[in-house]
C-alpha positions in Angstrom: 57.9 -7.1 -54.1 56.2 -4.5 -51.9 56.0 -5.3 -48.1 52.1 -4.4 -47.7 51.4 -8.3 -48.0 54.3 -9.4 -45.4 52.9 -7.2 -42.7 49.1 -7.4 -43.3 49.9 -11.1 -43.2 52.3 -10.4 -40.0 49.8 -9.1 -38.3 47.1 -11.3 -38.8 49.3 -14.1 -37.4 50.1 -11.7 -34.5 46.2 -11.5 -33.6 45.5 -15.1 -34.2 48.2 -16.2 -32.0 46.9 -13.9 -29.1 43.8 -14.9 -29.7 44.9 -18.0 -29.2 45.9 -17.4 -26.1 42.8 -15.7 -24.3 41.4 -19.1 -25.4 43.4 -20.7 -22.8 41.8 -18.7 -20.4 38.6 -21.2 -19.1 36.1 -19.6 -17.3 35.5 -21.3 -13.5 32.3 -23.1 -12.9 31.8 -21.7 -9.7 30.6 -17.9 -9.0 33.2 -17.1 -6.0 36.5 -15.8 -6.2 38.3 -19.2 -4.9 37.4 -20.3 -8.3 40.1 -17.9 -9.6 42.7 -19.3 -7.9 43.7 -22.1 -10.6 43.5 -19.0 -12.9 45.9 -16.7 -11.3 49.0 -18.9 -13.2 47.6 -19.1 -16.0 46.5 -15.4 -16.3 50.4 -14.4 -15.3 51.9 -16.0 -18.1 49.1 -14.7 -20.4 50.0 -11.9 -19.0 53.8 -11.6 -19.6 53.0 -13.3 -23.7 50.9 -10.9 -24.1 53.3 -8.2 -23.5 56.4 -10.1 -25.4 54.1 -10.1 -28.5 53.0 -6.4 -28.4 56.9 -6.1 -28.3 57.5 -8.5 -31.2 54.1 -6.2 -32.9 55.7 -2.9 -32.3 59.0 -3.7 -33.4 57.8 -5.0 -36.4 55.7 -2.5 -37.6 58.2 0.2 -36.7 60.9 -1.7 -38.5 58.7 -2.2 -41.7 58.0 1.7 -41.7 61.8 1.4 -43.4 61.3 -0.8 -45.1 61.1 -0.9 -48.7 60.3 -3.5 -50.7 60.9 -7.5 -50.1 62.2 -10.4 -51.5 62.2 -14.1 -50.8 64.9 -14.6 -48.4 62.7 -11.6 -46.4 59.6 -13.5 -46.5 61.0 -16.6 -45.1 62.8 -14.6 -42.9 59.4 -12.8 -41.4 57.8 -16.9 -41.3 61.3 -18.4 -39.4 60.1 -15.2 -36.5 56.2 -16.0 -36.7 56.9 -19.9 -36.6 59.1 -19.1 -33.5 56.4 -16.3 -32.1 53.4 -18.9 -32.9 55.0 -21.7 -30.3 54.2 -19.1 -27.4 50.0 -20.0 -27.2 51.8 -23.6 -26.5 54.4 -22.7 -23.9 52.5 -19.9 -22.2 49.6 -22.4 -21.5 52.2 -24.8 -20.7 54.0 -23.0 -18.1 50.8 -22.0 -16.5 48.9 -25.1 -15.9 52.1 -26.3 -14.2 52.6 -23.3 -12.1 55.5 -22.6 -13.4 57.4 -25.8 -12.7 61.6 -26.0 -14.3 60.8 -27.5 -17.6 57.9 -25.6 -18.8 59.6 -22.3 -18.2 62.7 -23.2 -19.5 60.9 -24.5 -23.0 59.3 -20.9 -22.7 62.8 -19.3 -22.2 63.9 -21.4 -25.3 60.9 -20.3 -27.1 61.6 -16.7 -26.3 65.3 -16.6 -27.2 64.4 -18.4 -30.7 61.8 -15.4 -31.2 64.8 -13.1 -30.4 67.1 -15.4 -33.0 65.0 -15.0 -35.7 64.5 -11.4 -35.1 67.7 -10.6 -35.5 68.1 -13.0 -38.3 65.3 -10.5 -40.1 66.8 -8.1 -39.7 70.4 -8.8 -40.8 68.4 -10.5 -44.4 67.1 -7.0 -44.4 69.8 -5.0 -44.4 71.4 -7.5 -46.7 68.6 -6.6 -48.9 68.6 -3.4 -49.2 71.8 -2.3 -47.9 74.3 -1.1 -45.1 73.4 2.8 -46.7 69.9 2.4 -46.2 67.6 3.8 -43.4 67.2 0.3 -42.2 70.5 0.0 -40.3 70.3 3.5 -38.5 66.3 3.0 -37.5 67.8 -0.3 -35.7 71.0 0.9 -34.3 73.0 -0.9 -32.7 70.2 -3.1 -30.7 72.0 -2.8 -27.5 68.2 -4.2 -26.2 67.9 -7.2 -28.4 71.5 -8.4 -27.6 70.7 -8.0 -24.1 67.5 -9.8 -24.3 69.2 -12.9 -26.4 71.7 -13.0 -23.2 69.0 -12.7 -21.0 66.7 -15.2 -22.7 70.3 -17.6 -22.7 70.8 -17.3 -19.5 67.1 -17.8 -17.8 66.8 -21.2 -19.9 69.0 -22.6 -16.9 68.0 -20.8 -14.0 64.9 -21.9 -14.5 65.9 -25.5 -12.5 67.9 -23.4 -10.4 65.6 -21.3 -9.1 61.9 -23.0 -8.7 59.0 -20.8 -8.8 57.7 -23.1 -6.3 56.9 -20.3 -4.0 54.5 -18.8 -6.6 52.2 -21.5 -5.6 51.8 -20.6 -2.0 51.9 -16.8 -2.9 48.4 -17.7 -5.4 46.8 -19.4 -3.1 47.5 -17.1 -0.3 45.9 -13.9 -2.7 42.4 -15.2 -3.0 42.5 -16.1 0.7 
């Protein structure tokens, strides 16, 4: 099968999902900038999900540049990553309307290292594919940054009850001040 479907489809899930996520963004009813201040979370954790799914984006299209054609197990594949990447509307409003309180941000860190999971899992059922000779192993390298990211991800799930972002409530309210 040719890829053109997979990553039309890709992206369209990709656009919807940060779509999805400006939605969350509710304009104040007030005219003053103290009506931002319930915002400012909220807008931070857009913020970083925004920029994690222009990474997912990127690395997508620039893997799929390889690629050549797809089968079934490759289809599934790409749906395992968007079900994983279509959670972070959920978690990223989450985690903002509770200031980023332990269990929110540690549901996003799981999030997160599942969209890392099933990246890599692509990627391997691609190679499988179409084979350890082809371009798509040397375009991905060895992927010293998506192994470090999957330890990261592992590793943040946890601190985030040991190290509340309590403080990040004082610091908003103190910036519109």
């Amino acid at each position: 099968m040719e890829k053109g479907r997979l990553t039309a489809f890709s992206d369209g899930v990709i656009a919807i999902i940060i779509t999805i996520m400006v939605l969350e963004l509710k304009v104040p009813h007030a005219d003053n900038l103290a009506a931002l201040r319930p915002l400012i979370p909220v807008f931070l954790s857009y913020i970083l999900s925004f920029i994690y799914l222009g990474i997912y984006w990127n690395n997508h299209h620039h893997l799929f540049q390889v690629v050549q054609y797809v089968n079934g197990r490759v289809l599934w594949s790409n749906l395992h990553l968007l079900f994983w990447l279509s959670l972070i509307p959920f978690v990223t409003a989450w985690m903002g309307e509770n200031y980023f309180t332990a269990v929110p941000v540690a549901f996003y860190g799981g999030v997160l290292l599942l969209s890392a999971i099933a990246y890599a899992l692509l990627t391997v059922t691609l190679i499988d594919h179409h084979g350890k000779d082809s371009t798509i192993p040397t375009a991905i390298g060895r992927d010293f940054k998506g192994k470090v990211s999957l330890a990261i991800y592992a590793i943040a799930i946890p601190l985030a009850f040991a190290n509340r972002m309590d403080s990040l409530n004082s610091l908003t309210s103190e910036v519109i001040k």
